[in-house]
Each structure stands twice: as structure tokens, then as C-alpha cells.
C-alpha positions in Angstrom: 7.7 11.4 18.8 6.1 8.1 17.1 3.8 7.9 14.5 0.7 4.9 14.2 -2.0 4.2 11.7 -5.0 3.2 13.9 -7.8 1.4 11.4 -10.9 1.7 14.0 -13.6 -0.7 13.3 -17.2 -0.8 15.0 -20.2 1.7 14.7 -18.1 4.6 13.9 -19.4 6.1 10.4 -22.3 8.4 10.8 -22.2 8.5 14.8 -19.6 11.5 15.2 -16.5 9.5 15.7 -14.2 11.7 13.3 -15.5 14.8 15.5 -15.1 13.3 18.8 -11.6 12.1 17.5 -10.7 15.3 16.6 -12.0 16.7 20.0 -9.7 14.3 22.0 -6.3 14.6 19.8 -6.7 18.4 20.2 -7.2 17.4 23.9 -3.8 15.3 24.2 -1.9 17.1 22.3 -2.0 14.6 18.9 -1.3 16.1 15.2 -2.4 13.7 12.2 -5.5 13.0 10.4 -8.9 10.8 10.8 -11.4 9.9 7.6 -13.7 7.7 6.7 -13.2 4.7 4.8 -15.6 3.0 2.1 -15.0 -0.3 4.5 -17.1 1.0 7.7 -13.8 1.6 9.3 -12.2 5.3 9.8 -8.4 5.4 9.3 -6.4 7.4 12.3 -2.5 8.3 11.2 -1.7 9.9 14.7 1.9 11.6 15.7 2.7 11.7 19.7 5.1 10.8 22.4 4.7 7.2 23.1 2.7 7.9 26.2 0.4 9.9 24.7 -0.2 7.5 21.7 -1.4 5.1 24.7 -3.5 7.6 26.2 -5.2 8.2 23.1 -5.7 4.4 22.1 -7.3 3.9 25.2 -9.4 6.2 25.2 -10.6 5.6 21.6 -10.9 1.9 22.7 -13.0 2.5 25.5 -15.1 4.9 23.5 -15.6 8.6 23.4 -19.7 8.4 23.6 -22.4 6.0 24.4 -23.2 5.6 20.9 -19.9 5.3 19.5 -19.0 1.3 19.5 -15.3 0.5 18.9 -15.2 -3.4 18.3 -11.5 -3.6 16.8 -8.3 -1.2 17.0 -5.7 -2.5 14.0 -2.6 -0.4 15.8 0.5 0.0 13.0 3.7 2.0 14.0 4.6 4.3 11.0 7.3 6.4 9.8 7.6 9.8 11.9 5.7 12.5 10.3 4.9 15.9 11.9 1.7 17.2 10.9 0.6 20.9 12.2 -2.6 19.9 14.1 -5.3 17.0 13.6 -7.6 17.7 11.2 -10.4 15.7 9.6 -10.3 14.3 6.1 -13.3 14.3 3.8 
């Protein structure tokens, strides 16, 4: 189990990027968190096995709808931390 900080930049306020996030850690298996920032960037702490941390990168990277453009993943490794599910932050 590993834990990252992902600090997504791009067009990802206001396009559904927190949902679609959600969508795809509940789909991998990811616990953690996703909000908004007052930057234009949305903050990701995400807990998984390694492979499935890579998974999910990539699939944020290579973006979860047309409309959602990721320009930048800032990847940190964290502290372990077990969260119960993923769940947006408002």
C-alpha cells in the first residue's frame, strides 16, 4: 500500500474532473480524496498498491473525457494513510 499527492493541472475545474476522478478510483480500487484548489489545480491524495497508483496516473494523464485537459501531473509519495473509500472534497 503507498500513498501519493497528485496536484493535477490543466482544464480541470468546472469540467467534471472531481466526478470522473471519483468514478475511476472507485473503479481501481483507490481510497483518498480529490478537491479543488483556489490555483486552477485539483489536489488528489490517493492510497493503492503500487500498480494500481500507476494505473490510475495514467489514466488521469491520458484523460478521463474529451473535455477534460490534463497539461501537468506533480506526483509526491506520502506517508501511508488508509482512507475508507474516495470521496470528494468541497
Amino acid at each position: 500500500m503507498q500513498t501519493q499527492k497528485i496536484l493535477v493541472s490543466g482544464q480541470v475545474q468546472g469540467v467534471g474532473f472531481r466526478w470522473s476522478a471519483r468514478q475511476l478510483a472507485q473503479q481501481l480500487g483507490v481510497t483518498g480524496t480529490v478537491q479543488n484548489l483556489p490555483t486552477g489545480q485539483v489536489a488528489i491524495v490517493a492510497s493503492a498498491s503500487a500498480k494500481v497508483l500507476s494505473d490510475f496516473t495514467h489514466q488521469l494523464q491520458r484523460g478521463l473525457a474529451p473535455w477534460i485537459q490534463v497539461t501537468d501531473l506533480a506526483i509526491t509519495d506520502l506517508p501511508t494513510r488508509r482512507f475508507n473509500e474516495f470521496r470528494i472534497i468541497i
